[in-house]
N, CA and C atoms as a LAMMPS dump frame, in Angstrom:
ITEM: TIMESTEP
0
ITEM: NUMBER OF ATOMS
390
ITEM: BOX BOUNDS ff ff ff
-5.0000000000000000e+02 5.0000000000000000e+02
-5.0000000000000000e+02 5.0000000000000000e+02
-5.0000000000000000e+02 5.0000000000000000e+02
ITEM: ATOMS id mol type element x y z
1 1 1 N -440.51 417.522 351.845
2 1 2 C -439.456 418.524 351.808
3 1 3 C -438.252 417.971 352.564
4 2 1 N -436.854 418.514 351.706
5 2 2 C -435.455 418.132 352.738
6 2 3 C -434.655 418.595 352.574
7 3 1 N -433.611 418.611 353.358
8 3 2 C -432.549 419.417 353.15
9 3 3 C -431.988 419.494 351.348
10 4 1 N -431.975 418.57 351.144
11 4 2 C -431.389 419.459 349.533
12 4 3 C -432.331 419.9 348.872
13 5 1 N -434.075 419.835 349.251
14 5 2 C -434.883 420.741 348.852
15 5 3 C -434.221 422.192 348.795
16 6 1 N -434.38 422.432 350.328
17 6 2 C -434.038 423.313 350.54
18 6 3 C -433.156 423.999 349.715
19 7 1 N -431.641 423.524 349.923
20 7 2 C -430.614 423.957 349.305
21 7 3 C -430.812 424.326 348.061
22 8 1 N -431.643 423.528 347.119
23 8 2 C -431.404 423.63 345.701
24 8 3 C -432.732 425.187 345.584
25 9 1 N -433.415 424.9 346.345
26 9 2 C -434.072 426.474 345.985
27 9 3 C -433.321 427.907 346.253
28 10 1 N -432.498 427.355 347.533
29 10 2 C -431.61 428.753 348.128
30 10 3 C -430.611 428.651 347.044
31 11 1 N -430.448 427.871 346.354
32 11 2 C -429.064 428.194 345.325
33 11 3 C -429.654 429.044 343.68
34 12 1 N -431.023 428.41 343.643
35 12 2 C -431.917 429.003 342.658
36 12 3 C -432.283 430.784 343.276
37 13 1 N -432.307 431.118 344.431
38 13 2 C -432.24 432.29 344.929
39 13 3 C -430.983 433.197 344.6
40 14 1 N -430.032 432.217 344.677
41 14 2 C -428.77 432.907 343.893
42 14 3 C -428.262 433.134 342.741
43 15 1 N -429.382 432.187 341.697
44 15 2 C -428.812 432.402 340.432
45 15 3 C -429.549 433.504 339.911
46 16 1 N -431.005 433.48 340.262
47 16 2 C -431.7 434.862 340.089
48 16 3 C -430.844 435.931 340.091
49 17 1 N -430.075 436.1 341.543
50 17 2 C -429.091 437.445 341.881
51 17 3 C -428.004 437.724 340.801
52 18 1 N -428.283 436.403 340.481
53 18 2 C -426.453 436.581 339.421
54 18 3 C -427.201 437.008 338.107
55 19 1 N -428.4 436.688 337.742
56 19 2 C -428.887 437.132 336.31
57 19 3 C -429.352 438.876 336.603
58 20 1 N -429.377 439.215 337.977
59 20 2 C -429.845 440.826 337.904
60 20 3 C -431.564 440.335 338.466
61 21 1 N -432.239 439.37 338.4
62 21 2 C -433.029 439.222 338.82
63 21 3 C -433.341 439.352 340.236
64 22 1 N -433.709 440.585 340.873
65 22 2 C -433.396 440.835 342.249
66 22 3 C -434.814 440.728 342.993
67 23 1 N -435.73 441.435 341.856
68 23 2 C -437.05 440.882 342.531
69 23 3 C -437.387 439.055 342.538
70 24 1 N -436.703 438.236 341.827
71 24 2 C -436.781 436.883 341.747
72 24 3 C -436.202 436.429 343.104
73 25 1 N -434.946 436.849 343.107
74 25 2 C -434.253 436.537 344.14
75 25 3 C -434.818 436.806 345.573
76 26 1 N -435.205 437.994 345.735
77 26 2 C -435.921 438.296 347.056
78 26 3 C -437.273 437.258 347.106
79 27 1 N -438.159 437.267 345.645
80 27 2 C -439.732 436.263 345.725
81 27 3 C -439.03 434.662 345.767
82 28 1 N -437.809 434.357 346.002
83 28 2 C -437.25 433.307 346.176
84 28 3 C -436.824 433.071 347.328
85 29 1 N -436.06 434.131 347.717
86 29 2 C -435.478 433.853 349.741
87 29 3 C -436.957 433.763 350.131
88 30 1 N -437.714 434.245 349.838
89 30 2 C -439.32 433.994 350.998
90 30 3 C -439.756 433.051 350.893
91 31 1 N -439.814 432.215 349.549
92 31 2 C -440.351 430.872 349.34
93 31 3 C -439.357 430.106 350.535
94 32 1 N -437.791 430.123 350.295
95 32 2 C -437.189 429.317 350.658
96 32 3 C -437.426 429.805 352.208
97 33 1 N -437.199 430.419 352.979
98 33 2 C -437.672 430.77 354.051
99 33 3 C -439.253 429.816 354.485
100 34 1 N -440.362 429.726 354.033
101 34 2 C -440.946 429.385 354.089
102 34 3 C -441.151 427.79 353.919
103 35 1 N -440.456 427.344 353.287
104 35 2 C -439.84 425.74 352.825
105 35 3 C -439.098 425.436 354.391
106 36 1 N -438.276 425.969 354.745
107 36 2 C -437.345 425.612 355.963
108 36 3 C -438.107 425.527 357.447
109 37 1 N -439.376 426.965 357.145
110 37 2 C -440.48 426.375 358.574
111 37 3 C -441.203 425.491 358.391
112 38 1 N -441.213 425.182 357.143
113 38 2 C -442.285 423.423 356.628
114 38 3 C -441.525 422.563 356.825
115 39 1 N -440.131 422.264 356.342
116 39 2 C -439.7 421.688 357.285
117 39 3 C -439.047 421.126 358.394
118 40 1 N -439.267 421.901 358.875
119 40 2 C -439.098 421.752 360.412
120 40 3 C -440.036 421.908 361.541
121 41 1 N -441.267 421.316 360.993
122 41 2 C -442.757 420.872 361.274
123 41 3 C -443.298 422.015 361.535
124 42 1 N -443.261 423.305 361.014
125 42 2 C -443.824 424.059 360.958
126 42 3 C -445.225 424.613 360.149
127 43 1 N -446.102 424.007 359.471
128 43 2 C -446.516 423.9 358.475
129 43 3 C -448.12 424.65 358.475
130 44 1 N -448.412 424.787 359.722
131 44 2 C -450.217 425.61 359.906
132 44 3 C -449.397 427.365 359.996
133 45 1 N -450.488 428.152 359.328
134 45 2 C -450.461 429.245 359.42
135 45 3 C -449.553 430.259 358.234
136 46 1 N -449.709 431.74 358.317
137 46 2 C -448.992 432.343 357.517
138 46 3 C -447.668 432.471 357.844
139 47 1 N -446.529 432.819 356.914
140 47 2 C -444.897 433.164 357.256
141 47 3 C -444.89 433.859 358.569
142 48 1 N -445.678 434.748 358.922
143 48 2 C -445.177 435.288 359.622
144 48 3 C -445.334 434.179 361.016
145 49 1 N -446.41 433.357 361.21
146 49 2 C -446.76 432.654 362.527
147 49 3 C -445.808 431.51 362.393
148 50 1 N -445.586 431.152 361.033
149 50 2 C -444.273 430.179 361.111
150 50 3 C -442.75 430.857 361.645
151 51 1 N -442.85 431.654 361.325
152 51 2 C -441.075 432.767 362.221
153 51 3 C -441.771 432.399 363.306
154 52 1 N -442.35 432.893 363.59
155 52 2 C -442.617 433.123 365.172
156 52 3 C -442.35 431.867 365.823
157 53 1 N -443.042 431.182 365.666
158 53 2 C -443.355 429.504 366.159
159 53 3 C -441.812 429.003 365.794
160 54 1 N -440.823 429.134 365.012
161 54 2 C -439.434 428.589 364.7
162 54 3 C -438.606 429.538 366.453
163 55 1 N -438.883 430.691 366.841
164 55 2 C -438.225 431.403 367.643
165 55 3 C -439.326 431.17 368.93
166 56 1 N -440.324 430.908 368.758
167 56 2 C -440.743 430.592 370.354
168 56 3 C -440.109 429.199 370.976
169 57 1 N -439.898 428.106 369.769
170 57 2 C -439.151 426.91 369.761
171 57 3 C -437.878 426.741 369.908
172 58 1 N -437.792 427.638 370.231
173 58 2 C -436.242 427.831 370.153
174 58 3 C -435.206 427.965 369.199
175 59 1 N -435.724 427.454 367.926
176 59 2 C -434.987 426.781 366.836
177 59 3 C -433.916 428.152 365.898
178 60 1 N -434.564 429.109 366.598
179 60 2 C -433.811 430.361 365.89
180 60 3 C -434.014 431.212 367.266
181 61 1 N -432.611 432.522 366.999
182 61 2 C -433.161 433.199 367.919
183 61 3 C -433.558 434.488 367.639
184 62 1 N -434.072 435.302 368.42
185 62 2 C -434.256 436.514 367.873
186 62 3 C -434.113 436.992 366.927
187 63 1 N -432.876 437.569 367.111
188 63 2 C -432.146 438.46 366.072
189 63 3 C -432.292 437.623 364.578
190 64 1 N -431.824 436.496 364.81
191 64 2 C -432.468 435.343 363.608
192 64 3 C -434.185 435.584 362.904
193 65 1 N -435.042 435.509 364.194
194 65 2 C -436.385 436.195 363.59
195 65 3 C -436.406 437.476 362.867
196 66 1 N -435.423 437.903 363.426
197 66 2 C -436.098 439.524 362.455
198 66 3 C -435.306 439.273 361.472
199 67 1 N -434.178 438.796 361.609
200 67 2 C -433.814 438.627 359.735
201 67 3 C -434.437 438.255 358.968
202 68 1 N -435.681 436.981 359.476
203 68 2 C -436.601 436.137 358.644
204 68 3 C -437.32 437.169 358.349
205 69 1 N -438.148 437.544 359.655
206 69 2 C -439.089 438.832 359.193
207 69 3 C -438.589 439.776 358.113
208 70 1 N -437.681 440.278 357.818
209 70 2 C -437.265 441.127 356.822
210 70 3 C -437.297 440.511 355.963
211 71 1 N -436.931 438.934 355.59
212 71 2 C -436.675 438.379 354.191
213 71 3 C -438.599 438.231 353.921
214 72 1 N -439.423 438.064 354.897
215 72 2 C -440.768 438.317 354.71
216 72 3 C -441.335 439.426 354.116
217 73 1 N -441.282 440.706 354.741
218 73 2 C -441.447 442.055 354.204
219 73 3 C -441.383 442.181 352.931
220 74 1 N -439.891 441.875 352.571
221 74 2 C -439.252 442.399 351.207
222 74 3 C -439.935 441.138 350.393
223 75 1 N -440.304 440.186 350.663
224 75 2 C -440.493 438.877 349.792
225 75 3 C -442.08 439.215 349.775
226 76 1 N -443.194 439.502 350.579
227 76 2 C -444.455 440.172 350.564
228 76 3 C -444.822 440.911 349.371
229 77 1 N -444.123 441.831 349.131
230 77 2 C -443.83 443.262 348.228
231 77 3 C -443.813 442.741 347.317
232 78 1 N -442.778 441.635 346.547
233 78 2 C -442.949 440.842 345.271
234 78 3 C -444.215 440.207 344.713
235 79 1 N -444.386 439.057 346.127
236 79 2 C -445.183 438.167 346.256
237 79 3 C -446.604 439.189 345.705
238 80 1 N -447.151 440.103 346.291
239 80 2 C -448.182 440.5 346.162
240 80 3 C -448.003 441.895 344.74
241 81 1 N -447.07 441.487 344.098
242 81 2 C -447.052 442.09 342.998
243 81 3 C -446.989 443.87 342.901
244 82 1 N -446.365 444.406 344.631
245 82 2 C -446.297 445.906 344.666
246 82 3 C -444.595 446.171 344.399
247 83 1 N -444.712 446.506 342.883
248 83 2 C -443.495 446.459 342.306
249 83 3 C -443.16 448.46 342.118
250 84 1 N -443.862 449.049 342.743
251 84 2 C -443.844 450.844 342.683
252 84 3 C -442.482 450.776 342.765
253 85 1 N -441.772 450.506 343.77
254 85 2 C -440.922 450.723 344.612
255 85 3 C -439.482 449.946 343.761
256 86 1 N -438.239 450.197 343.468
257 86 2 C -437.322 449.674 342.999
258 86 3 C -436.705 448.736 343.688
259 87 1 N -436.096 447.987 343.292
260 87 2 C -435.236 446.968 343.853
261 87 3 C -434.074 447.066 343.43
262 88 1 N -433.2 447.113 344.835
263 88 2 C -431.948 447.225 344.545
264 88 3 C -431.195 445.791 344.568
265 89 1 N -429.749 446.055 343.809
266 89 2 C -428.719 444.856 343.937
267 89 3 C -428.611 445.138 345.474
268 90 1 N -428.655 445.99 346.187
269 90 2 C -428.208 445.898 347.588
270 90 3 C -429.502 445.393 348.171
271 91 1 N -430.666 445.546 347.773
272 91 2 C -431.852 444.698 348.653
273 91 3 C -431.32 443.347 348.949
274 92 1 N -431.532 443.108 347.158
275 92 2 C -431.417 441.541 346.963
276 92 3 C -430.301 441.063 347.94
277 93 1 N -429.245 441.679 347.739
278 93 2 C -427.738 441.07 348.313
279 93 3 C -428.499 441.082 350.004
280 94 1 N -428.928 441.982 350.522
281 94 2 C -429.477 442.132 352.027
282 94 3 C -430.251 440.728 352.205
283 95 1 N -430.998 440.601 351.549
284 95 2 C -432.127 439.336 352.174
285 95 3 C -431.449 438.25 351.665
286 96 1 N -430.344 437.984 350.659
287 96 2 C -430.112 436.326 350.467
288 96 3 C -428.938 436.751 351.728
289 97 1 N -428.241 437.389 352.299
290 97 2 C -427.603 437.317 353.726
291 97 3 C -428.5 437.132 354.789
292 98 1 N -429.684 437.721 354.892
293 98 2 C -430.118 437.104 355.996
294 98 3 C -430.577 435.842 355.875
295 99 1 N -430.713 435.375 354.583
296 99 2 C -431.349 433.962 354.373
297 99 3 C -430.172 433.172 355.024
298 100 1 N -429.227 433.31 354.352
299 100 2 C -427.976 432.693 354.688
300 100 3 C -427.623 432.43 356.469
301 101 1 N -428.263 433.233 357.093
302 101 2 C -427.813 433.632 358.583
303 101 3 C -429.139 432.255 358.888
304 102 1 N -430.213 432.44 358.123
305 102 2 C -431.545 431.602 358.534
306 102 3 C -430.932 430.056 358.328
307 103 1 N -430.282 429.694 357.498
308 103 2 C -429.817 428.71 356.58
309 103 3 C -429.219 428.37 357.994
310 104 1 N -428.093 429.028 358.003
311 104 2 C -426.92 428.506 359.365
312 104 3 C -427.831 428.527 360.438
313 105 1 N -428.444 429.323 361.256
314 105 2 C -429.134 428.671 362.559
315 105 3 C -429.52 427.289 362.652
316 106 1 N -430.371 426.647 361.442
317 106 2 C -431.672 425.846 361.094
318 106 3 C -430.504 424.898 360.814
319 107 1 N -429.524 424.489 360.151
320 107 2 C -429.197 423.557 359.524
321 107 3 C -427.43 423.242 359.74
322 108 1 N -427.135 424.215 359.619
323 108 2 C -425.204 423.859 359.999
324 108 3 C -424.768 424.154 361.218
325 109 1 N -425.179 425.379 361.812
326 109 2 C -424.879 425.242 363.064
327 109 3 C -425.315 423.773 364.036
328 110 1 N -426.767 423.623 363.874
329 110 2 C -426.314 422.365 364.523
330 110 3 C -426.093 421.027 364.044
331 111 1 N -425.443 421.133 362.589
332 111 2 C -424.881 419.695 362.341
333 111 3 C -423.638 419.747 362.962
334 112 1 N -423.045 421.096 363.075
335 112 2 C -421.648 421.177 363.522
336 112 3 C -421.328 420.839 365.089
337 113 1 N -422.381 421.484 365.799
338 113 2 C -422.641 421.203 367.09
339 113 3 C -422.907 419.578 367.268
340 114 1 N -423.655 419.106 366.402
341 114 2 C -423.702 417.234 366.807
342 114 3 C -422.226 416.793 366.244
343 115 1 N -421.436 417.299 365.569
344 115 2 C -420.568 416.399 364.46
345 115 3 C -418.951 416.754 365.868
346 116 1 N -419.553 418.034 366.53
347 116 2 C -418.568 417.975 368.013
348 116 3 C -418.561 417.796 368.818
349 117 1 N -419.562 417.305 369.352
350 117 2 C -419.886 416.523 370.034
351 117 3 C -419.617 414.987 370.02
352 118 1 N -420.232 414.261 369.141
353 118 2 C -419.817 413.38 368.567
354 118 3 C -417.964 412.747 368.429
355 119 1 N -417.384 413.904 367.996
356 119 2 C -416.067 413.979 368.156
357 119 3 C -415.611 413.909 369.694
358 120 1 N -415.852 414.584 370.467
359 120 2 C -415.479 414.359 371.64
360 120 3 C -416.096 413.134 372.507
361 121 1 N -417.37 412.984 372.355
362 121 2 C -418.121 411.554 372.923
363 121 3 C -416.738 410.273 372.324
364 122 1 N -416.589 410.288 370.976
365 122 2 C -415.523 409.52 370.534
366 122 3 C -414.09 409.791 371.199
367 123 1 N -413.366 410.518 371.488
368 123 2 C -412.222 410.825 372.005
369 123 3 C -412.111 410.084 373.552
370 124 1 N -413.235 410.459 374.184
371 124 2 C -414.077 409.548 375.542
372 124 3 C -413.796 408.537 375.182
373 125 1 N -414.578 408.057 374.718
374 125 2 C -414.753 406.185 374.267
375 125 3 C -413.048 405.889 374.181
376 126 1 N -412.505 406.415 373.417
377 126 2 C -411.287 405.53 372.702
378 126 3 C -410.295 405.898 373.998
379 127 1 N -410.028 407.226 375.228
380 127 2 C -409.492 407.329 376.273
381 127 3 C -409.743 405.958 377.453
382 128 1 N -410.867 405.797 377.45
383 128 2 C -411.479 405.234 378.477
384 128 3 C -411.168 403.611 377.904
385 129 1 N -410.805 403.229 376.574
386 129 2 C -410.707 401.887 376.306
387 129 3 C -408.927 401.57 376.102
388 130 1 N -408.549 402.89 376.197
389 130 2 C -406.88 402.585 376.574
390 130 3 C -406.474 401.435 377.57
């Protein structure tokens, strides 16, 4: 698994949304949710012990967990085929945002954080060789 794994399933999460496919889309943010604690060596146990283990690690925080947890819940309900209950365009739209929030903790926030770092470590270097 890798980052454009990833990506290309979270974008397949979105095309579901765009066809009206909302239960796809939600049984898709959970896969992809679940892809992102695999990898990021998360890989023993159910979704839910993988959230957990991503936020005892620091790697997300809280408030980040319960978004996961929710994209779990609602992705459960599909997954296990308890379709009683309707699905809304506003579900769907709810859990590919929190995916999105999962997406940014795990993956851009800290490329952005190394890529400024980096920038300033460089600004150093090139001051200091004046």
């Amino acid at each position: 698994m890798d980052n454009d794994t990833v990506k290309d399933s979270a974008s397949e999460a979105y095309s579901c949304y765009s066809i009206r496919a909302y239960r796809a889309a939600i049984l898709m943010a959970r896969s992809v949710c679940e892809a992102i604690a695999k990898d990021q060596g998360f890989g023993e146990g159910n979704l839910q012990k993988k959230i957990a283990q991503m936020e005892e690690r620091k790697l997300i925080s809280p408030m980040v967990k319960q978004q996961a947890d929710e994209i779990r819940y609602f992705g459960n309900d599909m997954a296990h085929g308890d379709f009683a209950q309707p699905v809304s365009a506003d579900d769907a739209h709810e859990v590919l945002n929190f995916l999105d929030v999962l997406i940014d903790a795990v993956y851009q926030q800290p490329a952005k954080l190394q890529a400024m770092q980096t920038a300033r470590e460089q600004r150093r270097h090139q001051q200091g060789a004046a």
